[in-house]
Structure formats: structure tokens, C-alpha cells
C-alpha positions as CSV (number, residue, x, y, z in Angstrom):
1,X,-3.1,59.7,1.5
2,X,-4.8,56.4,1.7
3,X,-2.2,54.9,-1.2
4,X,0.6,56.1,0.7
5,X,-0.5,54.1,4.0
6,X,-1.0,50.8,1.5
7,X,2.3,51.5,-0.3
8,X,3.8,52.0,3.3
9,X,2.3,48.7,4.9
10,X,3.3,46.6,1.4
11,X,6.8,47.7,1.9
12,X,6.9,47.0,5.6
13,X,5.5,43.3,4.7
14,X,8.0,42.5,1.8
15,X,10.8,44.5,4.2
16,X,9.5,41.7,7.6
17,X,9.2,38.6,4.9
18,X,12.7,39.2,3.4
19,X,14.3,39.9,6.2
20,X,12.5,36.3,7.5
21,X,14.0,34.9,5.4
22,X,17.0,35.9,5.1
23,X,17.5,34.9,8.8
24,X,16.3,31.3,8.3
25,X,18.7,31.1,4.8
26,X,21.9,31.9,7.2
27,X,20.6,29.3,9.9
28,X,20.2,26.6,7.5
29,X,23.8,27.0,6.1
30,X,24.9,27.3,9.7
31,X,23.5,23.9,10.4
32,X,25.3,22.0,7.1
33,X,28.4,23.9,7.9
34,X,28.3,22.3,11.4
35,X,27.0,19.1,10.0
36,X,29.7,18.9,7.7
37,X,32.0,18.9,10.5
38,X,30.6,16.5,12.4
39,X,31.2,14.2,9.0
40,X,35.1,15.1,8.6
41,X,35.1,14.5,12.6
42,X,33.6,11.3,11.6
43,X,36.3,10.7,9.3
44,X,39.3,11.6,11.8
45,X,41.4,9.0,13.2
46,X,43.1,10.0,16.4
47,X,45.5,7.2,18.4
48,X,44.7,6.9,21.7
49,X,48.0,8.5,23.5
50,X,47.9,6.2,26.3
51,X,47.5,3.1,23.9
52,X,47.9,3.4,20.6
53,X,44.8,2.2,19.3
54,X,43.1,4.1,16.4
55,X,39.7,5.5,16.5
56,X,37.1,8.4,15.2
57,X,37.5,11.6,16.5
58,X,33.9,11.8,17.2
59,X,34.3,9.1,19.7
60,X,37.8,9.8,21.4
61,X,38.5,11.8,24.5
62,X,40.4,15.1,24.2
63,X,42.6,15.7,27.3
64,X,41.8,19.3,28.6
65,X,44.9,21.8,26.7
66,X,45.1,25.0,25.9
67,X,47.3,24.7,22.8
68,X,45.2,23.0,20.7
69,X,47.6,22.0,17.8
70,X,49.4,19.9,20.3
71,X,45.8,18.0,21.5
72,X,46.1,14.4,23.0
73,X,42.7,12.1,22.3
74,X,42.4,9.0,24.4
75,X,40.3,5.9,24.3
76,X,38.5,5.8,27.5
77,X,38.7,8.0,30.6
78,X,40.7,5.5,32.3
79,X,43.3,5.9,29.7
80,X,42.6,10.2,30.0
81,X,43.2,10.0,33.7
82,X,46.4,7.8,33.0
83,X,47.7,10.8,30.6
84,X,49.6,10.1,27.8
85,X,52.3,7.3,28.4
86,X,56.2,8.7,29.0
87,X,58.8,7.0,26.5
């Protein structure tokens, strides 16, 4: 009986430390998945719809939309409260 209780506590241990790490393996991919977006955002150029003048994603203004594929970016939110220019 006494064997059974160790065998019982060694599998609980190896069953808590796997399961450890397995959760701290799928956070550290989460966090170079998202970091690895934050690079391609990096390498982005948007044109500011208002202006014209190119910049990085990562530092442009989206104008609130639903439809996503049609997204305007804009330079400053002067130029995002202008909206994009008619013409």
C-alpha cells in the first residue's frame, strides 16, 4: 500500500510539472507569434488617406471601420478627423 501512495504522488508530480510546462511552452510561442507581427507591422507602409505621405503601420492612425479590408490609416488625428480627402 505504501508503494502505491509513492507511485500515486510520483505520477501526480510528473502529471502538475508537464502540464507546467506545457502551459508556459504555448505562452512563449504566443508571445513570438505576436511579436512577429508587430515586426511585419513594422514593415507595412500605409499612405496617409488625407495626404498621401507614406508611413509604418505601427505608427499610422486607422480610422474606425467595420470592413477591415477597405481600412483607411492616417498621419495624425488631425488628418483622421479630416477623413479621407474626396477626389
Amino acid at each position: 500500500m505504501k508503494y502505491l501512495v509513492v507511485l500515486l504522488v510520483v505520477f501526480v508530480g510528473v502529471w502538475l510539472w508537464r502540464s507546467n510546462r506545457i502551459a508556459i511552452n504555448k505562452v512563449k510561442q504566443e508571445n513570438a507569434e505576436r511579436e512577429a507581427e508587430r515586426q511585419n507591422a513594422k514593415k507595412t507602409m500605409v499612405a496617409c488617406a488625407y495626404c498621401g505621405v507614406h508611413l509604418p503601420q505601427i505608427e499610422a492612425l486607422a480610422a474606425p471601420r467595420a470592413d477591415l479590408r477597405s481600412q483607411l490609416w492616417f498621419c495624425s488625428t488631425e488628418h483622421r478627423q479630416f477623413g479621407a480627402k474626396q477626389g
